[in-house]
C-alpha positions as a Markdown table, in Angstrom:
| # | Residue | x | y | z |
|---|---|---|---|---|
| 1 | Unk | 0.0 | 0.0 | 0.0 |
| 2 | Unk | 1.2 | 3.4 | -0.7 |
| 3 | Unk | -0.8 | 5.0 | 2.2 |
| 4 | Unk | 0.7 | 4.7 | 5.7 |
| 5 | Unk | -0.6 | 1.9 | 7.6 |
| 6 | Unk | -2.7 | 1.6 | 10.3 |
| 7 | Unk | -4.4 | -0.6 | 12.9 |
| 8 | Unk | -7.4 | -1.9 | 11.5 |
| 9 | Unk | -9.9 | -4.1 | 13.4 |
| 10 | Unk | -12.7 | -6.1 | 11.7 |
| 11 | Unk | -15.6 | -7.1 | 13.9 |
| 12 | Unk | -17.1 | -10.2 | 11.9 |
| 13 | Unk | -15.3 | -13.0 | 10.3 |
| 14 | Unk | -17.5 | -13.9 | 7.2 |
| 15 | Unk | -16.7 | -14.3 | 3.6 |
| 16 | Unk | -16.8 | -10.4 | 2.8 |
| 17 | Unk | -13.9 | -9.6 | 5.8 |
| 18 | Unk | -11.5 | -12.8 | 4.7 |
| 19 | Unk | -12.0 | -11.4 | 1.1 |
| 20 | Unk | -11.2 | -8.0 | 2.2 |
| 21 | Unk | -8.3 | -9.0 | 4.5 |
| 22 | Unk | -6.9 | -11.6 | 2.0 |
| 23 | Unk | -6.6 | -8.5 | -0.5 |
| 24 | Unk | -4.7 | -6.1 | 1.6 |
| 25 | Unk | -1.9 | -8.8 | 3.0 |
| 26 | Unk | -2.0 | -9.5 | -0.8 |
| 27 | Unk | -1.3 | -5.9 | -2.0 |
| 28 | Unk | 1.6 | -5.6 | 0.9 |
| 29 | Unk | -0.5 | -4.4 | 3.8 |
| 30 | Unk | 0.9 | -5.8 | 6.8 |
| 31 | Unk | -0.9 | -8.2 | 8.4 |
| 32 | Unk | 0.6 | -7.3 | 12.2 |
| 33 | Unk | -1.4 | -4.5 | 12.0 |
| 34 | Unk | -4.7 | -5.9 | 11.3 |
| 35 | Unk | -7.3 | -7.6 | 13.7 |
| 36 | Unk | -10.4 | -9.7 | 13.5 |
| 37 | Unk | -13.1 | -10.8 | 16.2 |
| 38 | Unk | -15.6 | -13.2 | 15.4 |
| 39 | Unk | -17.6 | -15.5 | 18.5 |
| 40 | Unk | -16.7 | -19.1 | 16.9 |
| 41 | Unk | -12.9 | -19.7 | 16.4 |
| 42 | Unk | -13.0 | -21.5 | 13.0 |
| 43 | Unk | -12.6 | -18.8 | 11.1 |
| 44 | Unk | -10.6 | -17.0 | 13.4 |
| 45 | Unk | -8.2 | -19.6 | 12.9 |
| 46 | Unk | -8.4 | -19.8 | 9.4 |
| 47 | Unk | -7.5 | -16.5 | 8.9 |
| 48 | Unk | -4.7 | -16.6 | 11.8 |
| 49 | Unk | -3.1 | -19.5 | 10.0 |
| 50 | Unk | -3.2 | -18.3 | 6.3 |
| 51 | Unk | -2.8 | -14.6 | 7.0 |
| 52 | Unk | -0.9 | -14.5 | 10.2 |
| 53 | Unk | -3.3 | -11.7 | 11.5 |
| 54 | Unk | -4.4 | -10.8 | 15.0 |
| 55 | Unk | -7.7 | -13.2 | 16.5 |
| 56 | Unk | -9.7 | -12.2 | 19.4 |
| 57 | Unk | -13.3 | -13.5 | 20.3 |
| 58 | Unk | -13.7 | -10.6 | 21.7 |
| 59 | Unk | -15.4 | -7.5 | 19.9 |
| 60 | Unk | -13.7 | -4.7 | 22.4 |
| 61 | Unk | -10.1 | -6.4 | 22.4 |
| 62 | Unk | -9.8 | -5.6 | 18.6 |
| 63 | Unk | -11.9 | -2.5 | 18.4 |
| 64 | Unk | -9.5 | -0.8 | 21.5 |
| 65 | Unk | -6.6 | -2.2 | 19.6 |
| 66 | Unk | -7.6 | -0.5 | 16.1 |
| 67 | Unk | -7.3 | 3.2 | 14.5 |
| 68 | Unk | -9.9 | 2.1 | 11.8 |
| 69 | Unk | -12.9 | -0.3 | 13.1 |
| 70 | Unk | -15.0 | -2.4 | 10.2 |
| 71 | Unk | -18.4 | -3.6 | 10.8 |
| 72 | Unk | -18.9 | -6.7 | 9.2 |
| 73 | Unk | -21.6 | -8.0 | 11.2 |
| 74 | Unk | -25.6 | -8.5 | 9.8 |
| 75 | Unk | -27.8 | -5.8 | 9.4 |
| 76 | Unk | -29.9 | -7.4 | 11.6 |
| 77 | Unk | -27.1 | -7.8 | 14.6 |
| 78 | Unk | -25.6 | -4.4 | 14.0 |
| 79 | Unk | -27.7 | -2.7 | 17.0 |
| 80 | Unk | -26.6 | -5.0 | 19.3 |
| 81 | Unk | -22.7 | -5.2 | 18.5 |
| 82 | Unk | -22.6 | -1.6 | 18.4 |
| 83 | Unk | -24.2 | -0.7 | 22.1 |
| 84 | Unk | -21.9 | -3.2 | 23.0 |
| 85 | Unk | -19.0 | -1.1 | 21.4 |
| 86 | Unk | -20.0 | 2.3 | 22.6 |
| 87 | Unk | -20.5 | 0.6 | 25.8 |
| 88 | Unk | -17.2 | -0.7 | 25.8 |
| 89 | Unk | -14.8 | 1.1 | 24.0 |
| 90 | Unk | -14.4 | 4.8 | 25.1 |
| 91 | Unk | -12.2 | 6.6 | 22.3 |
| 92 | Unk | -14.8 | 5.8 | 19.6 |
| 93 | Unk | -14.8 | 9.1 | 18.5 |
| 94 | Unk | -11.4 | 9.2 | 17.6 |
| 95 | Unk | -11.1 | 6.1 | 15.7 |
| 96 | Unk | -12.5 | 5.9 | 11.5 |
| 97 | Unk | -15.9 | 3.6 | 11.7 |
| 98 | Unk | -16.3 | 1.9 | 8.9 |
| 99 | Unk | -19.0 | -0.7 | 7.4 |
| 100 | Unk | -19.9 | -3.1 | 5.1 |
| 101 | Unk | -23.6 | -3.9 | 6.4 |
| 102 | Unk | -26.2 | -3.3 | 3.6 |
| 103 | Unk | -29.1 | -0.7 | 4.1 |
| 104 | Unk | -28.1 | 1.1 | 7.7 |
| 105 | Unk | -27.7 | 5.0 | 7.4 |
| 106 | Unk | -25.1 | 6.9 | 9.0 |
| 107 | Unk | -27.7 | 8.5 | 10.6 |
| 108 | Unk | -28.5 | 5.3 | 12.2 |
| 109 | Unk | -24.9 | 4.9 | 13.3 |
| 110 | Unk | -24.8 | 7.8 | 15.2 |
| 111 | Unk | -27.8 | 6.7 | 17.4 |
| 112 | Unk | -26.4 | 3.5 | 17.5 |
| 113 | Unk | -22.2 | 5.1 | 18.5 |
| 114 | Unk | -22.6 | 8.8 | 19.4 |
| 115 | Unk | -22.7 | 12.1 | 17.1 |
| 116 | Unk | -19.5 | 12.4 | 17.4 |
| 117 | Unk | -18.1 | 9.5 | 15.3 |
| 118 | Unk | -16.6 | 9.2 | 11.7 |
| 119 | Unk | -17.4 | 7.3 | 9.4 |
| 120 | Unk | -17.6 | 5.9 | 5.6 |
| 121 | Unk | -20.3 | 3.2 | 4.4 |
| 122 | Unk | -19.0 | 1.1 | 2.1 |
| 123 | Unk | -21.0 | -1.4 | -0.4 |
| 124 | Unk | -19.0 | -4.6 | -2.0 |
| 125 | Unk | -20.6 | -6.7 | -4.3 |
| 126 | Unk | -19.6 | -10.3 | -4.4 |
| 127 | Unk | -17.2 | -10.7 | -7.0 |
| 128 | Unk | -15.0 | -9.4 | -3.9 |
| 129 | Unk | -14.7 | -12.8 | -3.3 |
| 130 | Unk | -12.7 | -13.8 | -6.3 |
| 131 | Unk | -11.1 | -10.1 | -6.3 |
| 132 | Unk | -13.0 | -8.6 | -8.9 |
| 133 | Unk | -15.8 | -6.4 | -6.8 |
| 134 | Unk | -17.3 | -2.9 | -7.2 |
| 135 | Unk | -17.5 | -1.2 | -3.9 |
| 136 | Unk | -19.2 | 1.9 | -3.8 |
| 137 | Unk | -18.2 | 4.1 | -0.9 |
| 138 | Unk | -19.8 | 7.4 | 0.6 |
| 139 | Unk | -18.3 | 9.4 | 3.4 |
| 140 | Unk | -19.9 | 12.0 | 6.0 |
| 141 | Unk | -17.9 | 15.1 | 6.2 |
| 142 | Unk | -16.2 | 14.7 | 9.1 |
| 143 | Unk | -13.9 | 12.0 | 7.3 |
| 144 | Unk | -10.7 | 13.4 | 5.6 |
| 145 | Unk | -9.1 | 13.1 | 2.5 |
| 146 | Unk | -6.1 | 11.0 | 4.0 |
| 147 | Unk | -9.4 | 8.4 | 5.8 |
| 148 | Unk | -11.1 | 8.2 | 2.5 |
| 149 | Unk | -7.2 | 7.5 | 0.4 |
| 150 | Unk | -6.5 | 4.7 | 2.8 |
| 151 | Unk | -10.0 | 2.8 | 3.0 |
| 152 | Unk | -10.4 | 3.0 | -0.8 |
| 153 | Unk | -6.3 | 1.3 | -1.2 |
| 154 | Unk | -7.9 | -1.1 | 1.2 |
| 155 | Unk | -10.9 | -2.3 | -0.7 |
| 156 | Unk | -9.0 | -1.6 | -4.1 |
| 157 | Unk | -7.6 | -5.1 | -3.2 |
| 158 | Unk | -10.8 | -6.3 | -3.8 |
| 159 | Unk | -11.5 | -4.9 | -7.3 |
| 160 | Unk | -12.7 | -1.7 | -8.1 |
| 161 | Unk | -13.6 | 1.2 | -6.2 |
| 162 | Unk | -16.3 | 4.2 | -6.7 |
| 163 | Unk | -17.3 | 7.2 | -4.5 |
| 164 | Unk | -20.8 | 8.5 | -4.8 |
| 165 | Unk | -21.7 | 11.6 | -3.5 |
| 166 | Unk | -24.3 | 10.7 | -1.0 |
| 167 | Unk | -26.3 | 7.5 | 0.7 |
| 168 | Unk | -28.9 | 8.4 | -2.2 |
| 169 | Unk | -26.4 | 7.2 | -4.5 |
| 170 | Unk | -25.6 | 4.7 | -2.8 |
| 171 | Unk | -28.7 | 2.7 | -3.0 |
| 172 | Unk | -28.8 | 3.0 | -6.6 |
| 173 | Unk | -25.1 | 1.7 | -7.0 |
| 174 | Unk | -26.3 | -0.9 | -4.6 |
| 175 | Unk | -29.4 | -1.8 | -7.4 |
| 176 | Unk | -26.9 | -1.9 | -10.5 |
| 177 | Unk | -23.4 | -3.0 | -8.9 |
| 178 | Unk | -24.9 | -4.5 | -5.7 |
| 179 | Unk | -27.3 | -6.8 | -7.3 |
| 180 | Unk | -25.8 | -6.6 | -11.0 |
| 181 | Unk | -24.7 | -10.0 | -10.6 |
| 182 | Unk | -27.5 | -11.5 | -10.0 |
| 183 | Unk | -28.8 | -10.1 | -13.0 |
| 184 | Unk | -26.0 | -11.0 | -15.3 |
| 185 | Unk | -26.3 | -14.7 | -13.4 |
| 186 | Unk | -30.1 | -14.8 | -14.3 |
| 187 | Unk | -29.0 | -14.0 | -18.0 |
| 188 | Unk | -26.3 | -16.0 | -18.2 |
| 189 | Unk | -28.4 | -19.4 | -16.6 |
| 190 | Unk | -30.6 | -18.6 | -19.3 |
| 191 | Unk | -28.4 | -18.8 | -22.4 |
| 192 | Unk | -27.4 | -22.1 | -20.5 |
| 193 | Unk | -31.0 | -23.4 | -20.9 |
| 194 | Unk | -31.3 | -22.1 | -24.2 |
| 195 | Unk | -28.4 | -24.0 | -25.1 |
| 196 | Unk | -29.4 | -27.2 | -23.6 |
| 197 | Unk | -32.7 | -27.0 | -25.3 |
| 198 | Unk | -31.0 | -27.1 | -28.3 |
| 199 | Unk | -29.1 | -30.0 | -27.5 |
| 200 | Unk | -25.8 | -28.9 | -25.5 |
| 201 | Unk | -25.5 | -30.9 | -22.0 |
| 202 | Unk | -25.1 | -28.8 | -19.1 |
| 203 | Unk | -21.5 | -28.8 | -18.7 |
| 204 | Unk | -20.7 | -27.3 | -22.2 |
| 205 | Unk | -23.8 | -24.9 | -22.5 |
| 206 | Unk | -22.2 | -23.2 | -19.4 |
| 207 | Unk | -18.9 | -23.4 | -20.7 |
| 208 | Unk | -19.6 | -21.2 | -23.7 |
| 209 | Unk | -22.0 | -18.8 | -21.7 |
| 210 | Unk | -19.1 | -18.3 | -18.7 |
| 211 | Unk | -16.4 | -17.7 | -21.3 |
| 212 | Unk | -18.7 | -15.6 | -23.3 |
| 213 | Unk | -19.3 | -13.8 | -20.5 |
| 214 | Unk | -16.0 | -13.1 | -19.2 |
| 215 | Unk | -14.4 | -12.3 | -22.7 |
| 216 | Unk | -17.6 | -9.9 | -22.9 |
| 217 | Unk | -16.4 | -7.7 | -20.1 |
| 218 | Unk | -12.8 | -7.9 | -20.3 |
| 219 | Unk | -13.5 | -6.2 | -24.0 |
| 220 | Unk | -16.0 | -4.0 | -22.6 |
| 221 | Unk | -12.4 | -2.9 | -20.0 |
| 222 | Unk | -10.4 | -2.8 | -22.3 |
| 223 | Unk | -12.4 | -0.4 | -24.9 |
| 224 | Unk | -13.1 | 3.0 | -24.7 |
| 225 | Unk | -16.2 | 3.1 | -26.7 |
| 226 | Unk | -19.3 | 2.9 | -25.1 |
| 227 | Unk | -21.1 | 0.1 | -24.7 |
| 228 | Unk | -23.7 | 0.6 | -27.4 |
| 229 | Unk | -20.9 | 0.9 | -30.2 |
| 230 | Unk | -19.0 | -2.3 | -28.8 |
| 231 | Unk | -22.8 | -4.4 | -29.3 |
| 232 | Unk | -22.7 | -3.3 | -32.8 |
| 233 | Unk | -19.5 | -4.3 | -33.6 |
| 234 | Unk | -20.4 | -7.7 | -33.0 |
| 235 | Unk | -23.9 | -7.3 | -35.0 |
| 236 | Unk | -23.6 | -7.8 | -38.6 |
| 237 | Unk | -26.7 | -6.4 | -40.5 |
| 238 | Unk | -28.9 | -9.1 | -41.4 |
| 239 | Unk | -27.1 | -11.5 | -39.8 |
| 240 | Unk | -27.6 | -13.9 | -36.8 |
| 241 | Unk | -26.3 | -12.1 | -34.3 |
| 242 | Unk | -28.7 | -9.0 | -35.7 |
| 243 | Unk | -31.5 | -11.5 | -35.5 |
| 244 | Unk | -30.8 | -12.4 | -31.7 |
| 245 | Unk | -30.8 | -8.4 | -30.8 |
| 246 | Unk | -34.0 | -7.9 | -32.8 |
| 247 | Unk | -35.4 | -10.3 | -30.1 |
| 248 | Unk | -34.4 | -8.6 | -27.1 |
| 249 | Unk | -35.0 | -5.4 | -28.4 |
| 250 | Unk | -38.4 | -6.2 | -29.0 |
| 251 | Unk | -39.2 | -7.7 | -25.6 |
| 252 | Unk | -37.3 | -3.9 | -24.7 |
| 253 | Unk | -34.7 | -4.8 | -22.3 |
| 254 | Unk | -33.7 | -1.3 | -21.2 |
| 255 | Unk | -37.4 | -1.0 | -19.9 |
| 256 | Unk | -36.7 | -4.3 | -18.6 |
| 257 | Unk | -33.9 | -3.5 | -16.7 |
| 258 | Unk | -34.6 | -0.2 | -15.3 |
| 259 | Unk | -37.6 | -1.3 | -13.9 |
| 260 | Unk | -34.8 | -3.8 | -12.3 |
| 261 | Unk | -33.3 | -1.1 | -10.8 |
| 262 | Unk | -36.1 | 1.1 | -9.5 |
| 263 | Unk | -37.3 | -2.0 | -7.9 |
| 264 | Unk | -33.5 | -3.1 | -6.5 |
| 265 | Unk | -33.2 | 0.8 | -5.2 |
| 266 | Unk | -36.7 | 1.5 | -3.9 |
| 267 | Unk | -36.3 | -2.1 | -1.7 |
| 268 | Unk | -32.7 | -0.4 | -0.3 |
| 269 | Unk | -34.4 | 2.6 | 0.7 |
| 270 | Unk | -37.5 | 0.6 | 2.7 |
| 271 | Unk | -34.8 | -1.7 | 4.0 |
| 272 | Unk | -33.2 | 1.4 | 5.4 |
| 273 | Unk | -36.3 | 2.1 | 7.5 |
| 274 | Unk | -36.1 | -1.2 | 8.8 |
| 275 | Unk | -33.0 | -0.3 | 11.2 |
């Protein structure tokens, strides 16, 4: 990392946090300087053994330990892990807050750990897992410049980062980054079918729709035209291809998938009220 280093504690040991943690020892972040609670040891373990990282079952031992504090915990245990931090943990206030936890406000965080805290929320999509995630990140304005430079080094270990201007935009990255792939999965399971209805077992029909898919989107990286012009490159007129895009077009798939995402951002902001 080119940003100086600092303590950071992770409270939750799921798939998301050894993702994120794997990433930064990955990129050179040293891993003496990072901490992880969880209340089962498995992971804990896991992570101590593979990563060489601190391991505490304890949420406060970490969290007093840390400069930077992650929340990687469920929505629906946030409340809980969080009266249990203010309760326990007395410089929260000067420490970055940080977390990963899908539809809780900062506004929310503040009832939850003071007014006085800082904090960013950040939103990875799953293709963390397998280092190739968009995480959208939004910051309330007591975080600096030098908080937001070292968080998004952090989670560039995971993929890609983007920072949207407010918690607004946030739920509507969440509906296209957020659930994008489960979108691009329900496509992609559908070419499969198409292609087994056609005569293709299982095992091949995926084959050619996952490597489709993959050389799809590196091209789309690698090219600087927009998306529109790249589809037409690959669509002789009158041809088969033209065919296949006459059908989509007619069943109008951008109507399609903006109601998608009106539906995928509206649900964010109700789940919002729910905490």
């Amino acid at each position: 990392m080119t940003t100086s280093p600092r303590n950071i504690a992770f409270i939750g040991a799921g798939n998301m946090t050894q993702s994120i943690v794997g990433g930064m020892v990955k990129s050179g972040y040293p891993s003496d300087k990072i901490y992880v609670s969880n209340p089962s040891p498995e992971k804990l373990e896991k992570l101590k053994s593979s990563l060489n990282v601190h391991t505490s079952q304890d949420n406060q031992v970490v969290a007093e330990a840390a400069d930077v504090i992650v929340l990687s915990v469920k929505p629906q245990l946030m409340a809980d892990v969080c009266a249990a931090l203010k309760k326990q943990v007395s410089n929260l206030s000067e420490k970055l807050i940080v977390t990963i936890a899908a539809g809780i406000r900062i506004e929310k965080y503040r009832q939850y750990l003071g007014d006085d805290i800082r904090m960013i929320r950040v939103m990875p999509n799953t293709p963390s897992l397998v280092g190739k995630g968009m995480s959208g990140l939004v910051a309330d304005d007591r975080v600096s410049e030098a908080d937001k430079a070292f968080i998004t080094e952090a989670f560039d270990g995971v993929g890609a980062t983007l920072w949207v201007a407010d918690e607004d935009q946030l739920d509507i990255l969440g509906a296209v980054a957020g659930s994008g792939p489960a979108y691009f999965f329900e496509f992609m399971a559908s070419l499969q079918k198409a292609a087994t209805a056609l005569g293709f077992d299982r095992d091949k029909a995926r084959q050619m729709v996952q490597q489709t898919a993959l050389g799809a989107a590196e091209m789309a990286i690698a090219s600087e035209l927009e998306l529109e012009e790249l589809r037409k490159q690959v669509t002789s007129k009158g041809g088969s291809t033209a065919k296949g895009i006459e059908v989509y077009q007619a069943a109008d798939i951008d109507d399609i998938s903006g109601q998608a995402v009106k539906a995928a951002v509206q649900r964010n902001q109700e789940m919002a009220k729910l905490f």
